[in-house]
C-alpha positions in Angstrom: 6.5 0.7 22.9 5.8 -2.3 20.9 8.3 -1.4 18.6 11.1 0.8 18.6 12.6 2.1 15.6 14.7 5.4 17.1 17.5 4.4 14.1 15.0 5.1 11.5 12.3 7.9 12.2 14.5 10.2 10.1 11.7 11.8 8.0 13.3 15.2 7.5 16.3 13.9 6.0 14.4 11.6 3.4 14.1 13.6 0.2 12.3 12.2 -3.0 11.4 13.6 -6.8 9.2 11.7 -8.3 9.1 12.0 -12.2 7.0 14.4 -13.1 5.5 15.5 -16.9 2.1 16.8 -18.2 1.0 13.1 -19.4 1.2 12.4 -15.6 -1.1 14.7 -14.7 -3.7 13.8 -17.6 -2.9 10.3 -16.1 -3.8 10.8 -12.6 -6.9 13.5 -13.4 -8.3 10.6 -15.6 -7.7 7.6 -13.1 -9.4 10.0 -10.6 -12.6 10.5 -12.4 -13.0 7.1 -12.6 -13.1 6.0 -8.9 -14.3 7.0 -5.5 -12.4 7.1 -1.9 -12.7 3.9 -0.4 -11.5 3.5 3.4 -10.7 0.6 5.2 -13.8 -0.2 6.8 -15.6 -0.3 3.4 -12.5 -2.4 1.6 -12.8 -5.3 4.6 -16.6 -5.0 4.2 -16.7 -5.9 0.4 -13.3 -8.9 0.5 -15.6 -10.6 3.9 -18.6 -10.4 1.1 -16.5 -12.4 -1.4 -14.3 -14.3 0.9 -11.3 -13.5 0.2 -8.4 -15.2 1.2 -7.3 -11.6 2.3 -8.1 -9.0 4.4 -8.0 -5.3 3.9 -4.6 -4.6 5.0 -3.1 -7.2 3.7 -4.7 -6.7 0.2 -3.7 -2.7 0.2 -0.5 -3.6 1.1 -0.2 -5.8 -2.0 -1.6 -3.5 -4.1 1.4 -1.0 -2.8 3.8 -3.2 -3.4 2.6 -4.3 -6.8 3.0 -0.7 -7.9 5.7 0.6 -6.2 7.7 -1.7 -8.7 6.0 -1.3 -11.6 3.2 1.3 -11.9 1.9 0.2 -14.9 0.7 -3.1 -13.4 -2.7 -4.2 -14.7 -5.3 -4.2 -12.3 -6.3 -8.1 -13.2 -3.3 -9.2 -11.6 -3.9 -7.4 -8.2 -8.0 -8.7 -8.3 -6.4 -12.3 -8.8 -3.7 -12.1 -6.1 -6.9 -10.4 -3.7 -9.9 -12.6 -5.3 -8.5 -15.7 -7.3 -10.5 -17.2 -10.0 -13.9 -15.2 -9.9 -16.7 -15.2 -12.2 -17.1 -11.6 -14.0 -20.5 -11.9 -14.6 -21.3 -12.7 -11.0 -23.6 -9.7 -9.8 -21.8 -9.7 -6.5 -18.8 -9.9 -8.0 -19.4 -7.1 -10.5 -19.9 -5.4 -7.3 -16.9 -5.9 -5.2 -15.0 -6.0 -8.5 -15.9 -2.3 -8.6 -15.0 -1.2 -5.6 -11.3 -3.2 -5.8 -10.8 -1.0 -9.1 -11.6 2.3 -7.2 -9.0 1.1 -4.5 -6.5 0.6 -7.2 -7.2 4.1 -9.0 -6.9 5.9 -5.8 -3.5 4.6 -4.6 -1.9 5.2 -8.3 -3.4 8.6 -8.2 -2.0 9.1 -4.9 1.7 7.3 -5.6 1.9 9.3 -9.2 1.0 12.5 -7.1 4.6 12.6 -5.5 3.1 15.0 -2.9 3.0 12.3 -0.3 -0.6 11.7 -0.5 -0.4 8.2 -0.4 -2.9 7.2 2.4 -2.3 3.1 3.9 -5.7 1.6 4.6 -5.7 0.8 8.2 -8.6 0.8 11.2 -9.6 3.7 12.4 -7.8 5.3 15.4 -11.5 4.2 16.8 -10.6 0.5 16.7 -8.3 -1.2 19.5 -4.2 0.2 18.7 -3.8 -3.9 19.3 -5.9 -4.8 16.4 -4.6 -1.3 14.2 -0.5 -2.8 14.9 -2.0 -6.2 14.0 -3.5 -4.8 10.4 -0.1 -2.8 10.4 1.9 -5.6 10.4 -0.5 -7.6 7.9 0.1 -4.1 5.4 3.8 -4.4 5.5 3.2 -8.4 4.6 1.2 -7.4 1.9 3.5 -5.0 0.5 6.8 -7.6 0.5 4.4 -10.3 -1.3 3.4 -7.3 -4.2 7.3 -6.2 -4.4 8.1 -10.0 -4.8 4.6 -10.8 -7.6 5.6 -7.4 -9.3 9.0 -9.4 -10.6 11.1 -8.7 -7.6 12.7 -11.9 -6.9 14.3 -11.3 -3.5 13.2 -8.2 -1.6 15.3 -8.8 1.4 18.7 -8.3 -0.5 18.0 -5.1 -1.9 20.5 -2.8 -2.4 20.8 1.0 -1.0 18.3 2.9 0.4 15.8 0.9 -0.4 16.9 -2.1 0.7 17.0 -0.6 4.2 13.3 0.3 3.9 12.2 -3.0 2.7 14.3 -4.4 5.7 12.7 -1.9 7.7 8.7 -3.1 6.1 9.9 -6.9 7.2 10.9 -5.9 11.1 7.4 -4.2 11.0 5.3 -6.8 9.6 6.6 -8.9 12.7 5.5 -6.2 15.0 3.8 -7.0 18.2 1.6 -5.0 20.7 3.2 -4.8 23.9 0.3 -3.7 26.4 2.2 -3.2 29.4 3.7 -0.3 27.9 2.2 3.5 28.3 -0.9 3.7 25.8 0.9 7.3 24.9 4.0 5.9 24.0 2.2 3.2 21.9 -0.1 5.7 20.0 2.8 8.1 19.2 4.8 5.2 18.3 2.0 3.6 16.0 1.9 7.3 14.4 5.5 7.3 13.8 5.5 4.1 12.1 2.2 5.2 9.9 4.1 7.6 8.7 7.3 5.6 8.0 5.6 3.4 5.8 3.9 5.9 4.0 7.4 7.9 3.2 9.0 4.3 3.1 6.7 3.6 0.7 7.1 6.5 -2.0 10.5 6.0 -1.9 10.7 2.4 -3.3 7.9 3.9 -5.9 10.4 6.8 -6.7 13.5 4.4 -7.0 11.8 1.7 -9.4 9.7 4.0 -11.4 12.2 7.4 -11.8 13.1 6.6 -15.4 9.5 5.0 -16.2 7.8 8.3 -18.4 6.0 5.4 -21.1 2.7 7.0 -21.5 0.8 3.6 -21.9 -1.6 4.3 -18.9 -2.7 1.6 -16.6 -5.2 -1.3 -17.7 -8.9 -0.6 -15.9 -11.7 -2.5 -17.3 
């Protein structure tokens, strides 16, 4: 396998509840209307466009991280971690602009969901499982760079559970294909580790968000 993980593919034993109230739902219905579902293809498509410094994995990851801290995070500070300094007014800009907003509506939908909807942008399981563990890895970089802009000042000394998942994100985002292997073994293990991060995932959101019920939604020009 390219990477094993045997210690932590517990899944079944990972519980989470995720604060839950009516304003919520009003919250998520109303960040829904406002975007549509953008995959990874279509995200790497628009940052090539308006050369970004990152690519889609990378910049989903960040956005993750970002708001698995703090889920109020305006969305201008993920566009200028993802775009820099960018003309508004830019018709291309206005374009791509658009589509980085939809991104960001659809993963707070799905992380205030708490039904663990939250879907990580990644290739198709069309596109080479080298290149898919590559834009793994490049996610799970994203994500420790969002924890750490979000105000997290050392995200590899966290404590509890969720410093074992962050610690588990960092062995992953050095992950490395290892082709000699069975192709099985590395699919099923690239599946497994999907769906790590994803549960990983919610439950830094639950942890640093339980006791957040402000109902001052999210800033979406």
């Amino acid at each position: 396998m390219f990477l094993i993980f045997s210690d932590y593919m517990m899944f079944g034993e990972i519980r989470l509840q995720l604060p839950h109230s009516h304003f919520e739902e009003t919250r998520v219905g109303k960040i829904l209307t406002q975007s549509q579902q953008i995959d990874h293809s279509e995200l790497e498509r628009v940052l090539v466009q308006s050369h970004a410094d990152v690519e889609a994995s990378e910049a989903h990851g960040l956005l993750c991280g970002m708001l698995c801290v703090e889920n109020h995070i305006d969305v201008e500070l993920w566009l200028g971690q993802v775009l820099g300094d960018y003309d508004r007014n830019d018709l291309l800009v206005m374009e791509v602009r658009e589509t980085l907003v939809s991104v960001y509506a659809n993963t707070l939908a799905q992380l205030l969901g708490g039904e663990f909807e939250l879907d990580i942008l990644l290739p198709d399981d069309e596109s080479d499982l080298g290149d898919r563990i590559d834009e793994l890895s490049r996610w799970c970089q994203g994500f420790l760079f969002g924890m750490s802009a979000a105000g997290v000042s050392n995200v590899e000394n966290l404590p509890g559970d969720v410093g074992e998942v962050v610690q588990d994100f960092l062995d992953i985002s050095k992950a490395g294909y290892d082709s000699e292997q069975d192709e099985e073994q590395n699919e099923k293990a690239y599946a497994e580790v999907v769906e790590y991060l994803r549960v990983g995932a919610m439950l830094v959101f639950n942890e640093f968000n339980q006791a957040d019920e402000s109902d001052a939604p999210p800033t979406i020009h």
